[in-house]
C-alpha positions as CSV (number, residue, x, y, z in Angstrom):
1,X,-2.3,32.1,30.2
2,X,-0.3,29.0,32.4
3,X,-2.9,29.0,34.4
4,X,-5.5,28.6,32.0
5,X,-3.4,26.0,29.9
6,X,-3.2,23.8,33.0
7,X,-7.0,24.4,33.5
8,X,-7.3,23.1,30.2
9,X,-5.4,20.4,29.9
10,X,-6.4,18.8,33.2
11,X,-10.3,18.8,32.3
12,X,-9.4,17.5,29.0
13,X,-6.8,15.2,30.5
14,X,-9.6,14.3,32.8
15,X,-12.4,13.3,30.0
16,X,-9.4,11.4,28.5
17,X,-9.0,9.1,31.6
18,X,-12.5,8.3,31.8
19,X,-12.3,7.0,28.6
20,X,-8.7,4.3,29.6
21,X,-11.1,3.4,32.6
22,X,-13.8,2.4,30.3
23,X,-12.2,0.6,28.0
24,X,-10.3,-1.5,30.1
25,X,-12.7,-1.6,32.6
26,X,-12.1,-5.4,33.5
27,X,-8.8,-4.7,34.7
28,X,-9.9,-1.8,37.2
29,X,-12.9,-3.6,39.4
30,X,-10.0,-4.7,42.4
31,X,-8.3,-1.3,41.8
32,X,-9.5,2.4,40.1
33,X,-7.2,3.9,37.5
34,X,-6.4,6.7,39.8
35,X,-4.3,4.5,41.7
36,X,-1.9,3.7,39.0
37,X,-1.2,7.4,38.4
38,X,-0.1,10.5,39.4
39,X,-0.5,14.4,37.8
40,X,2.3,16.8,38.4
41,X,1.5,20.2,38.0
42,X,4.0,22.8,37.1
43,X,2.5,26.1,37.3
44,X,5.9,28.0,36.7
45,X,5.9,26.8,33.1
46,X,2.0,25.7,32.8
47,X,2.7,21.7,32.1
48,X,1.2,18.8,33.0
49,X,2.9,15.3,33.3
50,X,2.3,12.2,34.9
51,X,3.8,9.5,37.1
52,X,2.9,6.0,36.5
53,X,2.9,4.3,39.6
54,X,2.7,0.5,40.6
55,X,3.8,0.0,36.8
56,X,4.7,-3.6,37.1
57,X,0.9,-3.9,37.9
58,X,-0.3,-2.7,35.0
59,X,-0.4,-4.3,31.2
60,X,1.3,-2.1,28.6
61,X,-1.7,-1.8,26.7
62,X,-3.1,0.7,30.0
63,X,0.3,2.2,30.4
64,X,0.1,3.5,26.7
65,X,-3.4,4.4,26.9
66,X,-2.1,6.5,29.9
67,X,0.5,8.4,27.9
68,X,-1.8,8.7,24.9
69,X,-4.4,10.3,26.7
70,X,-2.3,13.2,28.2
71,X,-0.6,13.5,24.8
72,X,-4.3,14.0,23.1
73,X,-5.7,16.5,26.2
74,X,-2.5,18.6,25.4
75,X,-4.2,22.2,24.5
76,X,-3.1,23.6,21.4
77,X,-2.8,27.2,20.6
78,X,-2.0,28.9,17.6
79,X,0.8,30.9,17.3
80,X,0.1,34.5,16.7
81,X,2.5,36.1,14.2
């Protein structure tokens, strides 16, 4: 099921992404989005996060779109009672 989750998330995560990169596309002809951040996988628990780097690059306006994205590609599952 972590497995999957993660599987999950990071397409979704993924679609997300291409969406920032598009919107603010101006800002990333020098540099791609990739290089400003950074996915950690943790398998033991199945998360996702990420690491911003070179944030004092970056407007805040592309930081939050960074965070919002991960936030909205979080799978959901209902609970089963």
């Amino acid at each position: 099921m972590k497995e999957q989750r993660i599987q999950q998330w990071t397409k979704k995560f993924n679609e997300e992404i291409a969406l920032v990169e598009l919107e603010f596309k101006s800002f990333f002809k020098r540099k791609p989005l990739k290089a400003y951040y950074h996915i950690k996988i943790h398998d033991d628990i199945g998360y996702i996060s990420i690491e911003i780097l070179n944030r004092q690059e970056l407007p805040t306006e592309i930081i939050d779109a960074i965070t919002v994205a991960l936030l909205r590609s979080k799978p959901r599952f209902k609970l089963i009672e």
